[in-house]
Each structure stands twice: as C-alpha cells, then as structure tokens.
C-alpha positions as CSV (number, residue, x, y, z in Angstrom):
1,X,11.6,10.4,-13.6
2,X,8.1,11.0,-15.5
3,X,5.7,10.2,-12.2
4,X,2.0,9.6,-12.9
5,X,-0.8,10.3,-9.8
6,X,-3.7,8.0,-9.8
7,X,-6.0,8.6,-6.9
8,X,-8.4,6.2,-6.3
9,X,-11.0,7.6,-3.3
10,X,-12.1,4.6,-1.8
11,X,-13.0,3.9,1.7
12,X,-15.3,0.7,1.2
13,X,-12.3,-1.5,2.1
14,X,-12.2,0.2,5.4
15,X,-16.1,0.7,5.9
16,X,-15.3,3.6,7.7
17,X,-15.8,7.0,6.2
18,X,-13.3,9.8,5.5
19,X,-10.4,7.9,3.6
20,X,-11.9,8.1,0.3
21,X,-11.0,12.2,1.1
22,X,-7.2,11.0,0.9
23,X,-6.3,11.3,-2.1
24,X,-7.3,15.3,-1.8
25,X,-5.2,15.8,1.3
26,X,-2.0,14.4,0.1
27,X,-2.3,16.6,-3.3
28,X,-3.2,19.4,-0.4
29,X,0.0,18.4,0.9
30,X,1.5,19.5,-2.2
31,X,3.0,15.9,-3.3
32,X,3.3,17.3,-7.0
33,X,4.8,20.3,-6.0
34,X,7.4,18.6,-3.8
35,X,8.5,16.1,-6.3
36,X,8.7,18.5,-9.2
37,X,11.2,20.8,-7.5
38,X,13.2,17.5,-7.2
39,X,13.5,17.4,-11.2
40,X,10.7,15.3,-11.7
41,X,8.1,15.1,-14.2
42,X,4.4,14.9,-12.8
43,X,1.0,14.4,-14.4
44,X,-1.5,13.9,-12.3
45,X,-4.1,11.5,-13.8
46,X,-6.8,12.4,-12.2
47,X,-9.1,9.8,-9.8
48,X,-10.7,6.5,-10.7
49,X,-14.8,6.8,-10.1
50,X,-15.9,4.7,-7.1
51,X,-19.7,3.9,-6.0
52,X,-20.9,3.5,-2.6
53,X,-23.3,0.7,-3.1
54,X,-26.9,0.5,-0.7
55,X,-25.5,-2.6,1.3
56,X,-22.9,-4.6,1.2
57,X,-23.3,-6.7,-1.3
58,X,-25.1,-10.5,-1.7
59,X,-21.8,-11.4,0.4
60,X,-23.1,-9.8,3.5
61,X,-20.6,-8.8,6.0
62,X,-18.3,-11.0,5.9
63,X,-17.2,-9.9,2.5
64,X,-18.0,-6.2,2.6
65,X,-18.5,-4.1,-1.0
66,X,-17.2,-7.0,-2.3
67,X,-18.0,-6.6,-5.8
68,X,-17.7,-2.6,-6.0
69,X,-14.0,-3.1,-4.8
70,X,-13.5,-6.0,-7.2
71,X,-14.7,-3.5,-10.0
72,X,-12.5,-0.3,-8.8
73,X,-9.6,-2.6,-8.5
74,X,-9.9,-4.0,-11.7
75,X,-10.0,-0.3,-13.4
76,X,-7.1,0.4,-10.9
77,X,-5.0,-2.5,-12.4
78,X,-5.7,-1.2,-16.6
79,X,-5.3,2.7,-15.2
80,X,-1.5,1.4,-13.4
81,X,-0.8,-1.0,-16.3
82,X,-1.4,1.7,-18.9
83,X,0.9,4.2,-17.0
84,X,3.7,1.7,-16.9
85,X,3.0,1.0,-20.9
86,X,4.5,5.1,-21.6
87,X,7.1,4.4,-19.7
88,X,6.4,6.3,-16.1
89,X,6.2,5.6,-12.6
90,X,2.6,5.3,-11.0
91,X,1.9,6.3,-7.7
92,X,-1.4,5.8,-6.4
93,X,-3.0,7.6,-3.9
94,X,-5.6,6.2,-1.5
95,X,-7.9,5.6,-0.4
96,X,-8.3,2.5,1.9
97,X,-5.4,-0.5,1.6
98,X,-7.8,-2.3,-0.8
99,X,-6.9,-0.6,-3.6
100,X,-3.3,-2.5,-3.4
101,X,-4.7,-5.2,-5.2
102,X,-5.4,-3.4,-8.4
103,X,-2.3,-1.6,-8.2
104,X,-0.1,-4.6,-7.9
105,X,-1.8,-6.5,-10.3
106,X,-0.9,-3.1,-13.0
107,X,2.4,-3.8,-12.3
108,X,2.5,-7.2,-12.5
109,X,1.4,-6.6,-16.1
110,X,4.8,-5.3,-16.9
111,X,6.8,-6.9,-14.2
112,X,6.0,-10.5,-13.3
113,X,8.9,-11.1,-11.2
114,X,7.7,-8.5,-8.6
115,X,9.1,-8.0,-5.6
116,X,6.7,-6.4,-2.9
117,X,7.7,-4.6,0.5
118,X,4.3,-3.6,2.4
119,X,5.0,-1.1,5.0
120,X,2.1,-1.7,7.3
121,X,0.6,-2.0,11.0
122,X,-1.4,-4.6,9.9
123,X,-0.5,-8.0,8.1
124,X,-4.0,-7.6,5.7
125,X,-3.6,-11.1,5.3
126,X,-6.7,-12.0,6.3
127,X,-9.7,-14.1,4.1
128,X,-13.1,-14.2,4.6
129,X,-13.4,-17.4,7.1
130,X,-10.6,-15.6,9.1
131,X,-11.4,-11.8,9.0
132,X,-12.8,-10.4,12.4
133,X,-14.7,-7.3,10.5
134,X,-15.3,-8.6,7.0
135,X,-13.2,-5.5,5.6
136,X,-11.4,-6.0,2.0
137,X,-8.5,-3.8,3.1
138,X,-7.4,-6.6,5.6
139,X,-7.2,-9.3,2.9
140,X,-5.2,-6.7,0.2
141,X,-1.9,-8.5,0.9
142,X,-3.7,-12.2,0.5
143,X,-5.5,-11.4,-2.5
144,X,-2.2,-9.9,-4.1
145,X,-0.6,-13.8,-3.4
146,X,-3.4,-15.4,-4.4
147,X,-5.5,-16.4,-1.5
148,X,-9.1,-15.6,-0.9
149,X,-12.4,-14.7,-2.9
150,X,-11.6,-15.8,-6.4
151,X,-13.3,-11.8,-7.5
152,X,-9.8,-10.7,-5.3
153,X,-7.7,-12.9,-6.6
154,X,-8.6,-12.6,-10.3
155,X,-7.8,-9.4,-10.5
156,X,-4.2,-9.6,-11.9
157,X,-5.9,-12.2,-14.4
158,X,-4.9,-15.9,-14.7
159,X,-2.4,-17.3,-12.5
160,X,-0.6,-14.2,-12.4
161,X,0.2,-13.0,-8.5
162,X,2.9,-11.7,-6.5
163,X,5.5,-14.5,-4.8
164,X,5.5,-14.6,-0.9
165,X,8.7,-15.6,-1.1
166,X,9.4,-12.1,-3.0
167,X,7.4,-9.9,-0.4
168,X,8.2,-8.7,2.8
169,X,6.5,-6.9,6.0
170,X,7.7,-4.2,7.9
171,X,6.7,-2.7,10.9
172,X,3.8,-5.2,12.2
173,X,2.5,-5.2,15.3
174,X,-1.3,-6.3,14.9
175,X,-1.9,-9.7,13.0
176,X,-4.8,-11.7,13.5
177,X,-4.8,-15.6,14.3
178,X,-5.3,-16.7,10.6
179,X,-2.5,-13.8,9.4
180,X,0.1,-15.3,11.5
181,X,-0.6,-18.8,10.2
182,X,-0.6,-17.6,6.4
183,X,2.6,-15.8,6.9
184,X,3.9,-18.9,8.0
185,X,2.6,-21.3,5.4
186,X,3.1,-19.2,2.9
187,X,7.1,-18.1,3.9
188,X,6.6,-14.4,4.2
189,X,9.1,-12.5,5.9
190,X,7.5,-10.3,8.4
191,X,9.6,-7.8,10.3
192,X,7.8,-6.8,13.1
193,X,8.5,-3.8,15.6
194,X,10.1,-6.2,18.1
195,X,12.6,-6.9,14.9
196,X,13.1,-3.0,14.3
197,X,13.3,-2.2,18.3
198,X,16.0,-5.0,18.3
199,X,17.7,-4.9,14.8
200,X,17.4,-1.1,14.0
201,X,15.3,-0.1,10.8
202,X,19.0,-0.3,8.7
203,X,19.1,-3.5,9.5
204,X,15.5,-4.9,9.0
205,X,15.4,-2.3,5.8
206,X,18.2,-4.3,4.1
207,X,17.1,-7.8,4.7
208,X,13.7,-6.7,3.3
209,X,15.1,-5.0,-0.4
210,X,17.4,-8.1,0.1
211,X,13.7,-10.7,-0.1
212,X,11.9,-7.9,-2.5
213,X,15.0,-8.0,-4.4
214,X,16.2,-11.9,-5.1
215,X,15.2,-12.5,-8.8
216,X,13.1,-9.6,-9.4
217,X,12.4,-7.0,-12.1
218,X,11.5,-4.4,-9.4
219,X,10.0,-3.5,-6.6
220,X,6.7,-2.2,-5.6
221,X,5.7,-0.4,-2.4
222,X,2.6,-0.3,-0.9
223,X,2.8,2.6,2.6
224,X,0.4,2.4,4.5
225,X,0.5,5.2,6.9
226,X,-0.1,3.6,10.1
227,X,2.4,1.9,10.2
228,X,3.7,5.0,11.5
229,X,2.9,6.0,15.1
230,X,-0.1,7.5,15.5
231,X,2.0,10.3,17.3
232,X,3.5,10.8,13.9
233,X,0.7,10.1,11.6
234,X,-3.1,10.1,13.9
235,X,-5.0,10.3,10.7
236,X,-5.7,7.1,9.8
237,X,-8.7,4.4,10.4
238,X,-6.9,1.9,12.5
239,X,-3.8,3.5,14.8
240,X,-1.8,1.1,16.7
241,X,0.4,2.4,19.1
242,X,3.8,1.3,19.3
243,X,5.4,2.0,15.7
244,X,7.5,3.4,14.1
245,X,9.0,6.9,14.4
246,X,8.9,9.4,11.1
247,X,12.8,9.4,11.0
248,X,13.0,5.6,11.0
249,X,9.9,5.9,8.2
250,X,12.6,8.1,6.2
251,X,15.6,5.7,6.3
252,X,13.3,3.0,5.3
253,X,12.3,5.2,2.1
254,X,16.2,6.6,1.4
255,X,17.2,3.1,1.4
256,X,14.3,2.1,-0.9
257,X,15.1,4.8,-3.4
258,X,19.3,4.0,-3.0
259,X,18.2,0.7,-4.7
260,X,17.0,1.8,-7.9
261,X,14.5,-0.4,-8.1
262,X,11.4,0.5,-6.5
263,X,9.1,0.9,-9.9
264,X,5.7,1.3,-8.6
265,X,4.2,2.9,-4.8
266,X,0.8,3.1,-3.8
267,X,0.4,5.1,-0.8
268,X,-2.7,4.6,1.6
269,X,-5.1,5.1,4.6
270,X,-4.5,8.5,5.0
271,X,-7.5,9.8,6.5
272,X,-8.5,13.5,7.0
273,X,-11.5,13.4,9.2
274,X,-9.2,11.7,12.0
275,X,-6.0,14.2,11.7
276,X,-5.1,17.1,12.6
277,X,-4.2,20.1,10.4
278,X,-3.4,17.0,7.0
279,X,-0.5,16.0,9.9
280,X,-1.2,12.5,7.9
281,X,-1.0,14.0,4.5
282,X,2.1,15.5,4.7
283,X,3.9,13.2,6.4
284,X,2.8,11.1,3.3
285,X,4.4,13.5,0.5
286,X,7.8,13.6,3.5
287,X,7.8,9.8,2.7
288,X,6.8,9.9,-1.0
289,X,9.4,12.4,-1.3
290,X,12.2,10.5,0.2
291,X,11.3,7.5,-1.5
292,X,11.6,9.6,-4.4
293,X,14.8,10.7,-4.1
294,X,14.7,14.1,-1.4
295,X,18.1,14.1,1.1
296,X,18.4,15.9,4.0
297,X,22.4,16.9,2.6
C-alpha cells in the first residue's frame, strides 16, 4: 500500500495544550518505520500550519477557535482529498479530534458512500446549545453528519456528509445529555463498553464493519486514543476510566484491516505532555500497525 502522513498539530479543539505536540510523538514512535518493514510505501507529507488565535473568536466560548479550526479543517479536507486523487491511503496524525472533520470530508470527496467507525471514549456529538465546554473536538462526529455550526458542517461542501446510518461507535462510556439524544434521533449505532464487557470486542467489532460496511465504498477510521484505558494509553486530554484494554484495541484493528476496506484513518488526541515515556504514542503506531496489516503469527 502507498501510505501518505498528514499531521495536522492542533489542539484548539481541545483548548488544552500539548496535543498539537502529537503528531511528533507518534512519528517518535517510529509509525513510518514500522509500517515500511511491513512492505509499505510511506511519504510523509509533512504538517498542515495552524494559528493560535488571541481569543476565541467573535463566538465566545461556547464555540471556541471556531473559525481557525473551520480554516485548518478545510486545508485538511483538499491536503486528504489530494492524497486520495494519486491513489494512496492518508493517515492523519493529530492533533485534537477536531481535525476529523476535515479528514472525512477528503474522503468523502472520493468516496461518498462512506462508512465511518469512530473508536472513541467520547460520543463528540455535541453542538453548541448542548456542549458543556464549548470545545470543537466534542462536536467532530456531529459536524461530519451534518449537524451544528453551518462553518463545521460546510466543510465537506454542499450537502455532502457522512450517513449515521453508515457510522458506528465503539467503546463509549461518557456521552453528554444532548449526545445521547442525537444518537438516537439520528440512528447511530453506539457500542458502548457495557456492549463490549457483555458481547466481547469480536462480537461488537463485526456488527460495527457490518453498519460501516452496508452500501459503502469504504471505510474510514477515526482512533482516538482514549478510548483506550488510561492504564493503556494516560496521554491523552480527557481519560475515562473503564475502557478498553490494548489487546481488545488490536482485535478491533486486525479485524478492520481483514475487511479490506478501511481506505482512510486519522488517528488522534495523543498527547505528550500528559504520558509517560510517548506510552500514548506508541501504543498509537501498535494500533496503526495492526490496522495496517502487522500479525502477531
């Protein structure tokens, strides 16, 4: 496979600092490395430019960076589009969750029947009226469906979006009021960790490729590390304990890759300040890895 890294150092989204350093400790991590001794082909592509405005923006705070993130996201989704146009495989390298939005809306460009599987803690489902922090990286998900600001939600340009009926969740265990509403009106499967503690990941795994995979033209991925443990992965800006383990984070990915259809990843939150010894970043390039195609036999 000809894989292209896009780093996008953001941490507006998250209003908390160290995440833009992300993209650094996962290529620290040696993600090229890894995936070229797997037969791959890997250019790195270097990181998109992002601006740390004075304030947050004529928005205020309950819309954070809101126009900065609308204008990385938007160079996100021609950087991802453009990769996909020579043929390769983006992987995008965060960076807080909001960069998702520009990612998916690259590969929408290409593949409009999208199928999306977001391995998360969170639902980032959120909108302005219902976000308790104001933080774009909890509305990613809704802005890639189409709900929210119309800056978000414009992104992927005209009524192009990804289908909630084509999207599933795995590994929640935080969701906010107005979340667990939207995933309802809007049909989303959402495999939480009571689901995975009762069905087993093998289980959940294929009922998810089985929604992200009914009509589509591929799927896309968007990891977001804490939806590890934070025994597993402690370097990342919101940690909720109670998810999964790194094995079960493995058979999620090795089933992903026995598909043959994941065609786009971004991979997120990964934040150095917070971890210990880049614990976070190479438990990222482990999953990338597997995703990609590394078996234990």
């Amino acid at each position: 496979m000809n894989i292209s890294l896009l780093g996008v150092p953001i941490d507006l989204g998250a209003d908390r600092r160290g995440v833009d350093m992300g993209p650094s400790a996962i290529r620290i991590a040696q993600l090229k490395e890894r995936l070229e001794r797997l037969g791959h082909e890997v250019r790195d592509e270097g990181d998109v430019e992002v601006r740390r405005p004075p304030d947050y923006g004529e928005y205020g705070p309950s819309l954070k960076y809101l126009k900065e993130i609308a204008r990385v996201c938007k160079t996100v989704r021609r950087r991802v589009a453009d990769i996909m146009a020579e043929g390769r495989f983006p992987l995008v390298l965060g960076g807080d969750h909001s960069l998702a939005i520009g990612s998916i809306a690259g590969v929408l460009a290409h593949n409009p029947r999208l199928g999306v599987i977001w391995f998360d803690a969170h639902g980032d489902l959120n909108r302005a009226e219902t976000s308790p922090t104001g933080n774009i990286h909890g509305m990613s998900l809704a802005a890639a469906l189409g709900v929210g600001h119309p800056l978000l939600v414009s992104i992927a340009g005209g009524r192009r979006r990804a289908d909630p009926s084509r999207t599933a969740i795995v590994g929640a265990r935080s969701l906010d009021p107005g979340e667990k509403e939207l995933i309802r009106e809007l049909g989303i499967r959402a495999f939480t960790m009571h689901d995975i503690d009762r069905l087993g990941m093998g289980r959940v795994m294929e009922e998810a490729i089985a929604v992200a995979s009914d009509g589509t033209d591929g799927i896309h991925l968007s990891l977001d590390l804490d939806g590890l443990d934070p025994e597993h992965a402690p370097g990342v800006g919101t940690p909720v304990v109670g998810g999964m383990t790194y094995r079960e984070g493995h058979l999620a990915m090795e089933m992903l890759h026995e598909t043959g259809r994941v065609v786009s990843a971004d991979v997120v939150e990964v934040n150095p300040i917070l971890d210990a010894m880049n614990k976070t970043g190479k438990a990222a390039v482990g999953l990338v890895a597997s995703l990609l195609g590394e078996k234990i036999l």
